[in-house]
N, C-alpha and C positions, 0 to 999 in steps of 0.2 A: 712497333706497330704490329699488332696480329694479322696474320696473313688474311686474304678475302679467299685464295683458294687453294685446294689442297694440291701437293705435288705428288704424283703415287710415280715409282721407278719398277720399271721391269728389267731384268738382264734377259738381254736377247742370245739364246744359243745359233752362232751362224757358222759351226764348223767345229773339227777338231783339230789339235795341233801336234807332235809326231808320237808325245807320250800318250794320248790317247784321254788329256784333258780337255772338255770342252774351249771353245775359242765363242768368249762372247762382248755385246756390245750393253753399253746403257742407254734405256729408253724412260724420258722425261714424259710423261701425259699433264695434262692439265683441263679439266672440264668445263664447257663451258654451257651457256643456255640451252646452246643448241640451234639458235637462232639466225649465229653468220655461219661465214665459210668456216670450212675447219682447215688447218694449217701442220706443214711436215717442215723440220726445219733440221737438215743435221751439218756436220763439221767435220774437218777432217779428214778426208777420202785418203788427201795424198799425203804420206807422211811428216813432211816438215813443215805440211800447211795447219798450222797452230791454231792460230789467231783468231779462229771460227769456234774454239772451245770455249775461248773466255768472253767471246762473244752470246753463244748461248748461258753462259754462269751468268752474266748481268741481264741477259734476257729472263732468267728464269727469276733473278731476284724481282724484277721491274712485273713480271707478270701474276706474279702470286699478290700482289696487291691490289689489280686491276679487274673491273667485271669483262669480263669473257661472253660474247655474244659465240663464238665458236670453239668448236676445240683444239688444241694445241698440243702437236708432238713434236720432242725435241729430243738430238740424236748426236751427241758428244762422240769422239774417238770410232766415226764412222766405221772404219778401217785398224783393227789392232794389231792387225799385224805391220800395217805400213809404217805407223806412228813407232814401230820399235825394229824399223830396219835402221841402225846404225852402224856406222864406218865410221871409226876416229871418233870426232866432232861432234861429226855431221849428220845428219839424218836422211834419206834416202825415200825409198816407200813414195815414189812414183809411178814406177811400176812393178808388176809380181815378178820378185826375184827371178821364177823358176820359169815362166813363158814368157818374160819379156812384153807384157800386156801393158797397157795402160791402166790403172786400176780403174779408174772412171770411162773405161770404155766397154765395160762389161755387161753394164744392163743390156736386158733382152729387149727388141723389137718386135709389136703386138701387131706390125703392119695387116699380116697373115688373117687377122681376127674380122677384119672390118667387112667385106665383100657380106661373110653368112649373117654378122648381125642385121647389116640390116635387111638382108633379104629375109629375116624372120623378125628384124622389133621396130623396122622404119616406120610401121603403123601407131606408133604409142606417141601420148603428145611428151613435150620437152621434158619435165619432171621426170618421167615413168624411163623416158629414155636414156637420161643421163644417171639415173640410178643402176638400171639395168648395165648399161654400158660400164659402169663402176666396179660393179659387181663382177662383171668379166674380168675385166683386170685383175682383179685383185684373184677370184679362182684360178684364171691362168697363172698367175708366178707363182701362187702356191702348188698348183698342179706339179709344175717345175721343182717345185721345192721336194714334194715326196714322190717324185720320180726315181730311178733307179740312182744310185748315191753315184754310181759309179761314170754317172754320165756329166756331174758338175767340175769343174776346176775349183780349188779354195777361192779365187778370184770372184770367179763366176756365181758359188753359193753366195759369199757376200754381198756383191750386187742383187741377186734376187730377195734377198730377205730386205734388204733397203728399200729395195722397188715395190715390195710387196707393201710397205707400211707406208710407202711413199702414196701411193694409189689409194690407201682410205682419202687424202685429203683433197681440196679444192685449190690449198696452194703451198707449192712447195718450193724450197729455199736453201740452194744447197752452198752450205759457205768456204769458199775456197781461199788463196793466195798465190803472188805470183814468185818468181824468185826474190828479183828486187821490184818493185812494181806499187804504181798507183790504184787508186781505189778505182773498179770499175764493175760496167756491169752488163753478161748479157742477158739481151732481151728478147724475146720472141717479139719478131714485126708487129700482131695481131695485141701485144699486149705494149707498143708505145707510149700508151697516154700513162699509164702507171706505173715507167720508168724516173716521171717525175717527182713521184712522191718518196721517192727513197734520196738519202742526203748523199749520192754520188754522181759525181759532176760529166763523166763520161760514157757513153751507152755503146755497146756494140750490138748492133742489131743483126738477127739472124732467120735468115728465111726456113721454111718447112723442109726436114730433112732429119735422117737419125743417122747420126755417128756413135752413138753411143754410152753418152754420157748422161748423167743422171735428170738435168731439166729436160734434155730433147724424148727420153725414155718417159716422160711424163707428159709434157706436152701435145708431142706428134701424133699418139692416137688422139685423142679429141680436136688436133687440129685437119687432121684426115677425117674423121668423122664429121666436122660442118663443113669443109671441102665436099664431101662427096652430097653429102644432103643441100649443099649448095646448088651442086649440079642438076640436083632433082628438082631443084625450084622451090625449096623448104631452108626459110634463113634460122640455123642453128646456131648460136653464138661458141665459141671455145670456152668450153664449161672451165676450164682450168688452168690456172696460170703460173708458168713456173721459169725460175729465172735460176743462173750460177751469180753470186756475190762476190766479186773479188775483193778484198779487206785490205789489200797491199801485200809489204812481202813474207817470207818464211822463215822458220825457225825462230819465231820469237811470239809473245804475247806483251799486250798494253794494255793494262785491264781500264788506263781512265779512256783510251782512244775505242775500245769496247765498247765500253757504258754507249762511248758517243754513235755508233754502229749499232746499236741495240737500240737505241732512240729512233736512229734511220728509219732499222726495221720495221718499228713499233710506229711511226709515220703512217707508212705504206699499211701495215695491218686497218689502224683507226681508218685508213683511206677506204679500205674494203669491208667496213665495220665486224671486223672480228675482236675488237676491243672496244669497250666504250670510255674515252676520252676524250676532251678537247685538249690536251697536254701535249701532243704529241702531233708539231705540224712541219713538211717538207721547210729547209731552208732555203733562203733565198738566192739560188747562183746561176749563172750562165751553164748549162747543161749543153755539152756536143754529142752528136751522132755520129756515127760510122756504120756503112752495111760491111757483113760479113767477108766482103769480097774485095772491100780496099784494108783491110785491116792486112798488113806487109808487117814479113821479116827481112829485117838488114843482118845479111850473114858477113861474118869477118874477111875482108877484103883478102888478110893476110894473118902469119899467126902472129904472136909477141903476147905482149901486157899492157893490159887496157886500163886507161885512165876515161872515166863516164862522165861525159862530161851535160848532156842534154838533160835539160830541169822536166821529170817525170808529169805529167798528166795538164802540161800549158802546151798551146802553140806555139810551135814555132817556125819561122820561113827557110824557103828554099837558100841553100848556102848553110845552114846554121852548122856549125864546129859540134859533132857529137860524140866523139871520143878520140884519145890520141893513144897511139899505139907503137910502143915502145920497145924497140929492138936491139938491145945492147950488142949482138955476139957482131954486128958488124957496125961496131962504132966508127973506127977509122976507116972500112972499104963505103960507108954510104950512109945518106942519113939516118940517124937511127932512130929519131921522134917520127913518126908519120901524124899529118893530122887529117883526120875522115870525118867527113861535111855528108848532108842526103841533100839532093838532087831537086826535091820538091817541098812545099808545105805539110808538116804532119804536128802531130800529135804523138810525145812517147809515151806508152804506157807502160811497158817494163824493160830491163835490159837484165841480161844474164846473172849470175848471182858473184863470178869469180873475173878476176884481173888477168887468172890464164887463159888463153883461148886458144886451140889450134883454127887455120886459117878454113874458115866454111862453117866455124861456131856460129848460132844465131845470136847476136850481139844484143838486137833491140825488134820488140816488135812493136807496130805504129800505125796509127790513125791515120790513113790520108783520104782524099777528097770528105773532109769530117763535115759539118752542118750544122747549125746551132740547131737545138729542139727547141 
């Protein structure tokens, strides 16, 4: 079938690397009427989180055939350098080797911006201001960008060129993984009704605040901005919606479990008509909640070798057996099977990736006081 539209690729230069070759990323565009929202989609941040790349390959196949009310950018091997920190095996690229950063806690906070605009564009009606307000964004990170070189971390330039292209769009999509982990997903409060339309079954809701990470660096100015015009007694709605995708765990891809996460996606877009489809509708399941403040880690009672035993992303009650922990060096002075139960009703959604733990490793983190939506 001939494509309906075209795919143009830019390589992003976001740094160099020691020989003094550039360090760059791939940028998918896709055009659309112009009509919806436009849409920022990338994968990848943390290195062995995979699974967001072949997510976007079946997105892009599914999209080139589809009419485009808005446009579409998509952003493969977010992080090139993370995706090729390896040790052995394994893959690493969680955080920046060299400062011990979280790579996804690098984006800049626009908090700073808000007090002067609107003491200079509160006057303009919605349109004019959420364009204008756009437009800010987007000049501030590049301001950042060709600022003195000497003032970014390699971390830190690649989070602004992200954010910078993150900031043209209306909504953006950033696809992560957990170690070992169920599909999940969070959600800014303000944007609950449209946690429905994507095909994952468990929400973590999260109130206004920036740590750093790529949806709250999106989100948080426009959700401070109708905050404050709230205040004024002027209802502005959150121009923009952006959410982290968790896809399950790391260091692997499934291209048909993909496809099926692409269709998700491609839900929730036709929901926000940046596609025009009736193809493409949320499935039918019991969806839970969690606000950001019950979501709990169970760290290792003790150290040894874990055997997981808690079924990922279902409830389960207070008592339930969620891993045993197995201590050979004192077989005959004491028991060496330990078995560790939680205390209350949860929900797990991921447990650590390894069977080693030393004692205070975060074993499992979990849903409690959860909610059906």
């Amino acid at each position: 079938m001939k494509p309906l539209n075209t795919i143009v690729q830019e390589n992003r230069v976001v740094g160099e690397i020691a020989n003094g070759l550039p360090l760059t990323i791939p940028v998918y565009r896709l055009k659309g009427s112009g009509t919806g929202p436009s849409v920022y989609i990338q994968a990848n941040m943390h290195g062995a989180e995979v699974q967001g790349n072949a997510v976007i390959y079946q997105l892009l196949e599914l999209l080139k055939h589809l009419p485009l009310n808005g446009d579409i950018t998509l952003v493969p091997y977010a992080n090139p350098i993370g995706c090729n920190q390896k040790s052995g095996e394994f893959t690493l690229g969680r955080f920046d080797p060299i400062t011990g950063t979280n790579w996804n806690r690098m984006y800049h906070d626009h908090t700073d911006l808000l007090d002067d605009f609107l003491l200079n564009h509160s006057h303009l009606d919605d349109s004019a201001l959420k364009s204008r307000f756009k437009r800010l964004l987007i000049e501030q990170s590049q301001k950042r960008l060709d600022g003195p070189a000497n003032h970014l971390t390699t971390g830190k330039r690649i989070a602004l060129n992200l954010q910078r292209l993150a900031h043209e769009a209306d909504i953006v999509l950033d696809l992560h993984t957990g170690p070992i982990s169920t599909k999940h997903l969070y959600c800014p409060l303000y944007a609950q009704e449209s946690a429905r339309y994507f095909d994952i079954q468990n929400v973590l809701l999260i109130p206004e605040g920036f740590g750093g990470a790529m949806d709250e660096a999106c989100f948080c100015p426009w959700w401070q901005l109708s905050s404050a015009l709230q205040a004024k007694g002027r209802d502005f709605d959150v121009a923009v919606e952006a959410f982290t995708v968790e896809l399950g765990s790391q260091e692997k891809i499934d291209l048909r479990e993909a496809k099926d996460d692409a269709r998700g996606i491609l839900s929730y877009l036709a929901h926000k008509e940046v596609i025009v489809s009736s193809e493409f509708k949320p499935r039918k399941m019991k969806r839970f909640g969690c606000y950001l403040k019950d979501y709990e880690a169970f760290y290792a009672p003790m150290g040894g070798m874990v055997e997981y035993t808690a079924p990922l992303g279902e409830p389960i009650p207070a008592g339930t057996t969620i891993a045993h922990i197995l201590r050979m060096e004192r077989y005959l002075s004491e028991q060496p099977l330990n078995v560790i139960s939680i205390d209350k009703p949860a929900i797990p959604i991921l447990h650590f990736a390894s069977a080693s733990v030393n004692q205070g490793t975060e074993l499992y983190k979990f849903f409690t006081n959860y909610f059906e939506l």
